[in-house]
Every structure is written in C-alpha cells, then in structure tokens.
TORKOL-4160 file (C-alpha; in steps of 0.2 Angstrom, whole numbers, padded with zeros to 4 digits, m for minus):
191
<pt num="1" X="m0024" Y="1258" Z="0409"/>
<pt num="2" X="m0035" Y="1262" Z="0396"/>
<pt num="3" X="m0032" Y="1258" Z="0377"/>
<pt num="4" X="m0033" Y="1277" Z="0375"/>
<pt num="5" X="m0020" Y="1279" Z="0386"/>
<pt num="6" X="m0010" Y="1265" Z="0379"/>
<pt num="7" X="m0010" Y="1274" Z="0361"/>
<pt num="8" X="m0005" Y="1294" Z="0370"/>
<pt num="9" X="0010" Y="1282" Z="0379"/>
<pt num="10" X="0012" Y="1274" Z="0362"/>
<pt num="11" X="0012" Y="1290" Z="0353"/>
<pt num="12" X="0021" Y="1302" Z="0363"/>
<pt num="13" X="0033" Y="1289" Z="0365"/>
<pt num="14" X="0039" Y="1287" Z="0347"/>
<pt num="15" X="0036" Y="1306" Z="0345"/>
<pt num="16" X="0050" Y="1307" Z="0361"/>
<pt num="17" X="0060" Y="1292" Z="0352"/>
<pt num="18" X="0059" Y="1305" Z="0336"/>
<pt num="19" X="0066" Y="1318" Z="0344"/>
<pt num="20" X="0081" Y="1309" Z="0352"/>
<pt num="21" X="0086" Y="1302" Z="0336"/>
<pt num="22" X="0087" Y="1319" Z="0328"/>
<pt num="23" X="0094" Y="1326" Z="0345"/>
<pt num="24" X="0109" Y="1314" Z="0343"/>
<pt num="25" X="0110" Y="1314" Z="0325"/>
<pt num="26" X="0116" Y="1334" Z="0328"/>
<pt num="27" X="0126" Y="1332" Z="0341"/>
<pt num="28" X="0137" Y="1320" Z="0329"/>
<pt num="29" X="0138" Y="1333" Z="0316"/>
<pt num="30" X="0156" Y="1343" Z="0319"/>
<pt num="31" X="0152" Y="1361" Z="0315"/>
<pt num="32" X="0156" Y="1372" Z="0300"/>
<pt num="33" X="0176" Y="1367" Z="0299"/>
<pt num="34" X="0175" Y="1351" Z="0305"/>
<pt num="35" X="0176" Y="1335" Z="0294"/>
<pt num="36" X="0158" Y="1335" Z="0288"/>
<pt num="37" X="0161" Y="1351" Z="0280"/>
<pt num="38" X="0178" Y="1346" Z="0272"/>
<pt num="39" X="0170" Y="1331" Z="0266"/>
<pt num="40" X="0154" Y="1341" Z="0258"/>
<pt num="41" X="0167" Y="1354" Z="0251"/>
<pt num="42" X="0178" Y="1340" Z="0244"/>
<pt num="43" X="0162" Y="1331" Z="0233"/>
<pt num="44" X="0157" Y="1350" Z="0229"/>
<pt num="45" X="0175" Y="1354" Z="0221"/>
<pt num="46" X="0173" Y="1337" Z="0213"/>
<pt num="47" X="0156" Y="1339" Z="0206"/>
<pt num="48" X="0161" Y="1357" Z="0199"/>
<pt num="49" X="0175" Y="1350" Z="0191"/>
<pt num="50" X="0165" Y="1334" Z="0182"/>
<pt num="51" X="0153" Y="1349" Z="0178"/>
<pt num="52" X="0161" Y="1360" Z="0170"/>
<pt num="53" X="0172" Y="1348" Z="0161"/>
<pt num="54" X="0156" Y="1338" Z="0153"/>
<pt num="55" X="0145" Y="1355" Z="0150"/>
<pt num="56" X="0158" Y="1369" Z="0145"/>
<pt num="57" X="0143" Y="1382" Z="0146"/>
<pt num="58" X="0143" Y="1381" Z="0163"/>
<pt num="59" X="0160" Y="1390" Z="0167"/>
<pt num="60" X="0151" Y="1407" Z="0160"/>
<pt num="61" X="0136" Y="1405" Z="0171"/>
<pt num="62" X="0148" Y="1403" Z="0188"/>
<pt num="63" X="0159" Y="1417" Z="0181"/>
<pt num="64" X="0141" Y="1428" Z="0180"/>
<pt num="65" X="0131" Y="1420" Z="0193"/>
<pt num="66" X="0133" Y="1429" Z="0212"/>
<pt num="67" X="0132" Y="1413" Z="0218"/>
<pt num="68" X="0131" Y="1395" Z="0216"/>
<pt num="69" X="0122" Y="1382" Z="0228"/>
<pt num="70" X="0131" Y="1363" Z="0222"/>
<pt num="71" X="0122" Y="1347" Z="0229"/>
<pt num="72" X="0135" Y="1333" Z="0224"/>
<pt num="73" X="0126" Y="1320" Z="0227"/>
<pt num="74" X="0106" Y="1318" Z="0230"/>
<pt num="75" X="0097" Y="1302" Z="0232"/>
<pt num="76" X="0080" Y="1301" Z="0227"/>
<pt num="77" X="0067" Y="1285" Z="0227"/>
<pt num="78" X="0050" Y="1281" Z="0228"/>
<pt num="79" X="0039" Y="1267" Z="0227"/>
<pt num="80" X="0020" Y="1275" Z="0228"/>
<pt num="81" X="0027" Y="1289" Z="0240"/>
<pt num="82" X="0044" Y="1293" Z="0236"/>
<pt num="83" X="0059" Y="1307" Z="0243"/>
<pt num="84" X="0073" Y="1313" Z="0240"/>
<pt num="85" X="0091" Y="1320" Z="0253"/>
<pt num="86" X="0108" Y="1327" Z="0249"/>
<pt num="87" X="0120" Y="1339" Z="0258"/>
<pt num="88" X="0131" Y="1354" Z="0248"/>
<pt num="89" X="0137" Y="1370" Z="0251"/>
<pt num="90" X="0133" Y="1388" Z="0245"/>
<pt num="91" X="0147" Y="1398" Z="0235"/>
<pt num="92" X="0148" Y="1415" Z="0233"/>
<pt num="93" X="0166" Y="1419" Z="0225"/>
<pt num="94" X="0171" Y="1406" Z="0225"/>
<pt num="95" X="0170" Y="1403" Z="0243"/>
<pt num="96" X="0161" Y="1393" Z="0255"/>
<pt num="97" X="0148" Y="1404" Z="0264"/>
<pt num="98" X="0135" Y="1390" Z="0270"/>
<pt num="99" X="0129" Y="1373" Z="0271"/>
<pt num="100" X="0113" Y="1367" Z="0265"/>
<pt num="101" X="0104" Y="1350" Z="0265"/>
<pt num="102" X="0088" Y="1347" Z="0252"/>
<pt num="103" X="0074" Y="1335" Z="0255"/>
<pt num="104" X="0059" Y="1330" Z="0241"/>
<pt num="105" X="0043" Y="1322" Z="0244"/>
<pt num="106" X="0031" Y="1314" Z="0230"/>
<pt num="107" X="0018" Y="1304" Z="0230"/>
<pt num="108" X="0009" Y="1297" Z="0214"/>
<pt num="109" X="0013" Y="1282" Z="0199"/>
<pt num="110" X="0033" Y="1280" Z="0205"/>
<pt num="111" X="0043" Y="1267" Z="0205"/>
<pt num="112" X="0064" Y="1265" Z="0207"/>
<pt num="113" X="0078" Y="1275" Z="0212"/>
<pt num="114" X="0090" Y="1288" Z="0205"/>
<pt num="115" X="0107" Y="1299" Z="0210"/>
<pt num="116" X="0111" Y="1314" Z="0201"/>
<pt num="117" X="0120" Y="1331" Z="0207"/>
<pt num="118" X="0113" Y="1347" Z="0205"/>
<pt num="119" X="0119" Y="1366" Z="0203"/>
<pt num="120" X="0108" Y="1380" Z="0206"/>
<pt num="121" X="0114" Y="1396" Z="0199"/>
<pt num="122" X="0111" Y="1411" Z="0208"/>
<pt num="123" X="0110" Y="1427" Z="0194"/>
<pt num="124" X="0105" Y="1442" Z="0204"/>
<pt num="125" X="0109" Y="1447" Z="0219"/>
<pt num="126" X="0091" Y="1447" Z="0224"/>
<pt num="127" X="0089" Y="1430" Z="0220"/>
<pt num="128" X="0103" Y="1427" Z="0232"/>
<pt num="129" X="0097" Y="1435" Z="0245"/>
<pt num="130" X="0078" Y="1429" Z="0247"/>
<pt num="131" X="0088" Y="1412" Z="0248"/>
<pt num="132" X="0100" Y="1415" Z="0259"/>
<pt num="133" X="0084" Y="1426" Z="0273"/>
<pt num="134" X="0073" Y="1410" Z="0268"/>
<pt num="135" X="0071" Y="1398" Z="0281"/>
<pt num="136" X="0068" Y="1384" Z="0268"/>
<pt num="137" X="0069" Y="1388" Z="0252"/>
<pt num="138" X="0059" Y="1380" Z="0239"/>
<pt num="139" X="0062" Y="1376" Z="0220"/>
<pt num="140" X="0047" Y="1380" Z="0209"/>
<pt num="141" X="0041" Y="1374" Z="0191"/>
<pt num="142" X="0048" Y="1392" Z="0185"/>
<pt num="143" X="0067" Y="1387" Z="0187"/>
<pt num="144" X="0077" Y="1387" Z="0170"/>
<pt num="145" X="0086" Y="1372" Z="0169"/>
<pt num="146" X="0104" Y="1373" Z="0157"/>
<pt num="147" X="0106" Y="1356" Z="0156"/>
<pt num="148" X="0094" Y="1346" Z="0156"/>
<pt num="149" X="0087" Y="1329" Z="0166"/>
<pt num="150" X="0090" Y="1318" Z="0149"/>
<pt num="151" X="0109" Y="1325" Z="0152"/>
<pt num="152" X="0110" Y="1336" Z="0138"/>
<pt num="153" X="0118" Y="1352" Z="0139"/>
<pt num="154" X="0106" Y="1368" Z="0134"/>
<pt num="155" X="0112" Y="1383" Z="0127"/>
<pt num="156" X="0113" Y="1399" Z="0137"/>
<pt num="157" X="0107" Y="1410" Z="0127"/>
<pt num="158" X="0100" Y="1431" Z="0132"/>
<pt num="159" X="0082" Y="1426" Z="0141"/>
<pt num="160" X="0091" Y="1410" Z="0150"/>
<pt num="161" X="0104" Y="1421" Z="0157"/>
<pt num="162" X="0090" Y="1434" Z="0164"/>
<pt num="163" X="0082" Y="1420" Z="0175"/>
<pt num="164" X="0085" Y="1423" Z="0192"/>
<pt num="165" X="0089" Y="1406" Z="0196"/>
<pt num="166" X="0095" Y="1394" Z="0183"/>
<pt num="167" X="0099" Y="1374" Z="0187"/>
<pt num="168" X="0109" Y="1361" Z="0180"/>
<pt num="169" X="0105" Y="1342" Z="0184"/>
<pt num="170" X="0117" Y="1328" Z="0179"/>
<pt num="171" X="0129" Y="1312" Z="0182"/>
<pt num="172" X="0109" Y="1301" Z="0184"/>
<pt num="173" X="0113" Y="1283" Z="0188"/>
<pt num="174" X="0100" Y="1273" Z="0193"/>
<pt num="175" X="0084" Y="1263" Z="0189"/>
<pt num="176" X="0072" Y="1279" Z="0189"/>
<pt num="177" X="0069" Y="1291" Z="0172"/>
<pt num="178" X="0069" Y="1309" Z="0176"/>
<pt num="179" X="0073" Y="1323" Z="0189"/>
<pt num="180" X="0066" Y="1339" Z="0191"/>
<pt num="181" X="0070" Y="1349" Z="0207"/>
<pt num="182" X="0053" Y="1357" Z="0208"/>
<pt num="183" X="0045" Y="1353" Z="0226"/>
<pt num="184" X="0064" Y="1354" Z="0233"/>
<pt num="185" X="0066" Y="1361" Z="0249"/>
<pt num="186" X="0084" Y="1366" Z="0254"/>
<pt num="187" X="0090" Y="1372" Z="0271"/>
<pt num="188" X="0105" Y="1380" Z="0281"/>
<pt num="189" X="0113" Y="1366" Z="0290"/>
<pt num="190" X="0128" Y="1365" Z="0302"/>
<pt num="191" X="0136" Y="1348" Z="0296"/>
C-alpha cells in the first residue's frame, strides 16, 4: 500500500469516524417534547426570570418584541483559535415555537474562557421571519445590544426600540473580558 493510500485510508477514515459521532450524537437527542427540550425550556424560563429581575428594561422589550430567541447558557473559549456552543429556544408569545443551537469561531490574540446567557429580541415581524427561513442565521456588527457585555443595563430609548433586532448579554463568569455575539451562527435544532 502506498503512503498516499495510507493518508486517503487515514483520511476518509476520520472523516467516517466524524460522521458517526455526529450520527449517534442525533440519535440521543429525544425530539421536540422530550427531556432535552424540557431541560432547555427550564434554563430558558430561568434565564428570563434572572433577566428581567437584574434589567427591569427588558420586560418592555419582550412585551413589544415578536419574538425572543433565549440562550441560557453559552460557553465560549479560546486560546489562539477560540469558539463558542449553547442550546435555547425561540419564543414567540410566550411560547416555545423552536429550538436553536449557536456556535462561534475566532481566531486572533485570545486567551481564557467565559459563560454568559444571551437574549435576542426579535422587533419586527420581518426580522422574525428572515430568521426563522434562514438556514443559519448570523449575528452582525449592527445588532443593538440593551445591556451591555460590562453587564450594565442601557436604556431603551426611541432609535434602540426601531432596530430590528436588539441583544442582551449577561450573568459572565469566567476568566475572559468581553462578549460580543457578532460572528454567531444559530441554527434550528431537534434536541
């Protein structure tokens, strides 16, 4: 067998070895209903009520957003290369109308590690919508965050409350100054 051969047997084999490990890591998850999605539901009911107890301002926004997409808990890390992974749910009225996971990638002078939960506001209906048709949605440097990643809360004044989309970061522990959601990819999932 030649070395070329070796590295294609090599190759395909951890792109095989990939796949199965993604192909059983599905197959664990329950469905929408099932325990995964009570458990995401749970830390997003928890992380609303730790929100809007530390940031009154926020209760307005959910009353006037059209929807609300709530990551309770997302770690991100780097050392050189960094990324970021958390699980929530999309809200509209209230309600549970999806699942989403978000995943970050960096590269550049990093260094440490960092939790934080994070609330996008959803306030026009068109906003909504691109998200929910996108297959990947992605945060861009013109989000407006309401509280900001030092954990102050902003006001919400006129102009804030006519961005389409409007993000609140908080509860950062960790070892790592900063978050910013720009980069963030988010995606339906089936937990």
């Amino acid at each position: 067998m030649s070395s070329n051969q070796k590295f294609s047997l090599t190759r395909r084999g951890f792109a095989l070895g990939g796949l199965a490990a993604v192909s059983v890591t599905a197959a664990c998850g329950n469905g929408v209903g099932g325990s995964g999605a009570s458990k995401i539901d749970a830390r997003v009911d928890a992380t609303l009520n730790r929100m809007y107890e530390q940031f009154p301002n926020t209760v307005d926004l959910a009353e006037k957003a059209t929807g609300m997409l709530i990551m309770p808990l997302v770690t991100e890390a780097g050392f050189g290369l960094g990324g970021a992974y958390g699980r929530g749910a999309l809200r509209i009225n209230g309600y549970t109308v999806d699942y989403y996971s978000t995943v970050k990638g960096s590269a550049g002078f990093q260094i440490g590690a960092q939790q934080y939960a994070h609330v996008l506001f959803f306030m026009t209906q068109d906003a909504l919508e691109e998200f929910r048709r996108g297959h990947g949605w992605a945060a861009g440097a013109d989000l407006e965050y309401v509280v900001s990643d030092q954990g102050d809360s902003l006001a919400a004044d006129t102009n804030t409350l006519r961005s389409p989309v409007l993000a609140a970061i908080f509860g950062q522990a960790g070892l790592r100054v900063g978050a910013t959601l720009e980069g963030t990819k988010y995606t339906r999932i089936i937990p």
